[in-house]
C-alpha positions in Angstrom: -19.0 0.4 14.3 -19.2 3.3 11.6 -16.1 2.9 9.1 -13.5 5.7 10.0 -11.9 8.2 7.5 -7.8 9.2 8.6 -6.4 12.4 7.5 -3.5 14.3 8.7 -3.2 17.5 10.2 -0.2 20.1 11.4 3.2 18.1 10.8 2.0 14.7 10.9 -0.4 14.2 13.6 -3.3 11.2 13.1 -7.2 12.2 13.1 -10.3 10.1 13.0 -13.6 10.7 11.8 -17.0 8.7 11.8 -19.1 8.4 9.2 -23.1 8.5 8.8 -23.9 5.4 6.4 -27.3 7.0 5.3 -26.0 10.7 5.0 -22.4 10.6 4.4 -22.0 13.1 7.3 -19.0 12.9 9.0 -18.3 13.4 12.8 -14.9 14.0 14.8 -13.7 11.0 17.4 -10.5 11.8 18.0 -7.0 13.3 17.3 -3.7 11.3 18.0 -0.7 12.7 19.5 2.1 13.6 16.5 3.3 10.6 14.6 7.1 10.8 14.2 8.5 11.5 11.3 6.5 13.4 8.7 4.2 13.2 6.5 2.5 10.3 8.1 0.7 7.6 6.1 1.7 8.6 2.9 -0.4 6.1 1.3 -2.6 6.5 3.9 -2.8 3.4 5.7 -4.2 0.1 5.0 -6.6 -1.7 8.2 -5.5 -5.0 9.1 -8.6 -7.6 8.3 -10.0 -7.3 11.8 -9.3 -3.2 12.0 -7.2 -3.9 14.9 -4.2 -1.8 13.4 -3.6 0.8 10.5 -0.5 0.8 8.9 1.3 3.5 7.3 4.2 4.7 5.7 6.4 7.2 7.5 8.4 9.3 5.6 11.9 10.7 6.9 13.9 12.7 5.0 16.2 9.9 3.6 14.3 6.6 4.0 10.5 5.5 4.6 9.3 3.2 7.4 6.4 1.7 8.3 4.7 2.9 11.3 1.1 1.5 13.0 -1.9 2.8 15.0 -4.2 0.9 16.9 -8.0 1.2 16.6 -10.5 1.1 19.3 -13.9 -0.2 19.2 -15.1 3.7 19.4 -13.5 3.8 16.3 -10.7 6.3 17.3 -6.9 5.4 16.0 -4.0 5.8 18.8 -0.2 5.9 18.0 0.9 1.9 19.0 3.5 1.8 21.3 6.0 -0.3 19.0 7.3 0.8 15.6 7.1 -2.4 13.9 10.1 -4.2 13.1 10.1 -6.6 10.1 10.5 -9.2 11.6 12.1 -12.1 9.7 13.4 -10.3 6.3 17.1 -11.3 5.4 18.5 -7.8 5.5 18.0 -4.6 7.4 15.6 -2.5 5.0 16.4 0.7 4.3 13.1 2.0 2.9 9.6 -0.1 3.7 6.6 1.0 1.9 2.7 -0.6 2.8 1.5 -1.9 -0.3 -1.8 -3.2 1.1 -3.3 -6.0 3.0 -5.5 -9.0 2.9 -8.8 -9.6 4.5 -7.0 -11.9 7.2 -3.9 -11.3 8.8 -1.6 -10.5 5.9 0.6 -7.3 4.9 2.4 -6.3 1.5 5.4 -4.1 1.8 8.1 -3.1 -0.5 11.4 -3.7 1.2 15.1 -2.4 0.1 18.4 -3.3 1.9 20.7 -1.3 3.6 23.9 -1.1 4.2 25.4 -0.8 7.5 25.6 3.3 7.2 21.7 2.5 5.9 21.8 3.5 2.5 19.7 1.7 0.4 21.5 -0.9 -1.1 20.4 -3.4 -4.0 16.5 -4.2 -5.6 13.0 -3.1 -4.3 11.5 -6.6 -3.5 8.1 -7.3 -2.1 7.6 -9.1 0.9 4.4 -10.7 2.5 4.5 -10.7 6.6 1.9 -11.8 9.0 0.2 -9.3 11.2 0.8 -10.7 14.4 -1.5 -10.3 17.5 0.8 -7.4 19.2 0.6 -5.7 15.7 3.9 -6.5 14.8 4.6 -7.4 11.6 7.1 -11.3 10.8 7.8 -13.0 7.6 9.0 -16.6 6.4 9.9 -15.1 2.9 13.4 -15.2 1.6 15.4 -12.7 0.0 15.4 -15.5 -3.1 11.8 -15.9 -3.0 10.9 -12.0 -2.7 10.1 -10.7 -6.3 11.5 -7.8 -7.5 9.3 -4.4 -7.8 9.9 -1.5 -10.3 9.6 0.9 -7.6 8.0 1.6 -4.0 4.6 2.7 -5.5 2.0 0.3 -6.1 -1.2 -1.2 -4.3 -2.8 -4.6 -3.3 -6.5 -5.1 -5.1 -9.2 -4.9 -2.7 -9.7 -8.4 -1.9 -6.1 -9.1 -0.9 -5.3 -11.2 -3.9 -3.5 -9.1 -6.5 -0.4 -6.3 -6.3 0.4 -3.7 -9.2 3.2 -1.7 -9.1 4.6 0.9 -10.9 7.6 2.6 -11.6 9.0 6.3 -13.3 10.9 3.9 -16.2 7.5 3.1 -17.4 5.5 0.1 -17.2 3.1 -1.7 -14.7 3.7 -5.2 -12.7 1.4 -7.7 -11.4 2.0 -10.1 -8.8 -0.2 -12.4 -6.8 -0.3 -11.6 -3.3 -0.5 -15.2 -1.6 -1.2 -14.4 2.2 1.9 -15.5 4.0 3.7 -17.6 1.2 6.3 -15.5 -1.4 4.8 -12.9 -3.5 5.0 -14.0 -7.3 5.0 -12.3 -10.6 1.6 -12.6 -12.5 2.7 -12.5 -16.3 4.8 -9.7 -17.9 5.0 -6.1 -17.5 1.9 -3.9 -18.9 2.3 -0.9 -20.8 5.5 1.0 -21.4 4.3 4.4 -20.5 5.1 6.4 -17.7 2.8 5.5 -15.0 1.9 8.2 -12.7 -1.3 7.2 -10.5 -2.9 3.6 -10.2 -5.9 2.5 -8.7 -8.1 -0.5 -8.1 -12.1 -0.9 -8.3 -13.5 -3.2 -6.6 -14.3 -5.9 -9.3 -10.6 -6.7 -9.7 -10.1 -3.9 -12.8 -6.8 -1.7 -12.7 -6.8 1.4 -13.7 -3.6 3.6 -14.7 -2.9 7.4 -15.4 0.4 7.4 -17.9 2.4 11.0 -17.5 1.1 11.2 -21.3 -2.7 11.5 -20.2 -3.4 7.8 -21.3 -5.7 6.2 -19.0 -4.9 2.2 -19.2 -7.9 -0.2 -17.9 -6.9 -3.9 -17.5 -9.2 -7.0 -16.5 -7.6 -8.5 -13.8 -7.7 -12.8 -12.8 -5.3 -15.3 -11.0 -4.4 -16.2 -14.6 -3.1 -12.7 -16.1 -4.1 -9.4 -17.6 -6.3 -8.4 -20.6 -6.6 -4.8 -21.9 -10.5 -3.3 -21.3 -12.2 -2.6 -24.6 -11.1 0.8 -26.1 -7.7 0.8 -23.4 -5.9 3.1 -23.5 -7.8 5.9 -23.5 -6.6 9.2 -24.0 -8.0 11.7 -22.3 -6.7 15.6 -22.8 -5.3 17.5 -19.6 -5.6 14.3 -17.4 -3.6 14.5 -14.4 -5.2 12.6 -11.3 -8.5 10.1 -11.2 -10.8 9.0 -8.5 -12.8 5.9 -8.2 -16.3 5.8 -7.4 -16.2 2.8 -4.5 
């Protein structure tokens, strides 16, 4: 099955596209009916290992949520039928963001509390859940043993095995991202600029845009962070980056 490529269209409905390995062509499959919400998959999604499920982050105009499609083996994504509840976290979460997920059944979100009128209440944390067969998403992780994050922005490496997140106060944090067990804190925080984009390649280096056109590039391990030769690099009129897969 050819790798699919998600965009949104209108208000926030769900399209799916194949895609030619030897050309790069793209093809149509399939539109979904409207997400709800807006702005559907505002990081725009993250597959579950098997690409069963895509999950994404719905915005609303107070909180965001986190909201699933299923895949078929034609490749074309359909709205699920449940809105996944997160299962198993100590408080009701006012605002859920996907962070990313692992090449089994594992999902990173950052969760924040509520109160009972659903204001968002106390720390960002990250939680690890289990992507359960339904698509539902359940976690064993305490609200002691969920790390605190900076902010909602941030994304897993693309083996599953590393989180950075980033906040408007400046700074990057990584944690490891240990399948179902607790999130933990990988060393201390990285920079003090003010991060505005952040991106992984695919040989565990991080890569940062600060809101002062630095561009940050850090060696990533299990065992901590080391600054790339010649990081930071300033670069004049920077705003936004792409990485070559």
């Amino acid at each position: 099955m050819r790798p699919p490529v998600t965009s949104t269209a209108g208000n926030a409905s769900l399209q799916t596209f194949a895609i030619d390995p030897s050309s790069g062509a793209i093809s149509y499959i399939s539109t979904d009916m409207p997400m709800e919400g807006r702005d559907w998959g505002q990081q725009f999604g993250s597959f579950s290992g098997n690409g069963a499920y895509l999950y994404g982050t719905n915005l609303t105009i107070f909180t965001n949520n986190i909201l699933v499609a299923s895949q078929s083996a034609d490749g074309s994504l359909s709205k699920s039928p449940i809105f996944p509840a997160l299962h198993g976290l100590p408080y009701t979460a006012a605002n859920s963001m996907v962070i990313g997920t692992d090449p089994t059944t594992h999902l990173a979100a950052a969760v924040q509390a509520s109160d009972a009128d659903g204001n968002a209440t106390g720390p960002i944390q990250l939680a690890s859940f289990t992507i359960n067969s339904d698509g539902n998403l359940s976690t064993t992780n305490s609200n002691a043993q969920m790390p605190q994050a900076p902010s909602l922005n941030g994304a897993a490496s693309p083996d599953g095995t590393l989180i950075a997140m980033f906040g408007d106060n400046g700074g990057i944090q990584v944690y490891n991202f240990n399948g179902a067990d607790p999130i933990t804190a990988l060393g201390g925080t990285l920079a003090t600029d003010s991060i505005s984009q952040l991106s992984w390649d695919r040989q565990n280096h991080l890569y940062a845009l600060s809101k002062s056109q630095m561009l940050y590039v850090f060696n990533l391990t299990s065992a901590g962070a080391t600054p790339a030769p010649g990081s930071p690099h300033s670069i004049s009129n920077a705003y936004s980056f792409t990485l070559q897969p």
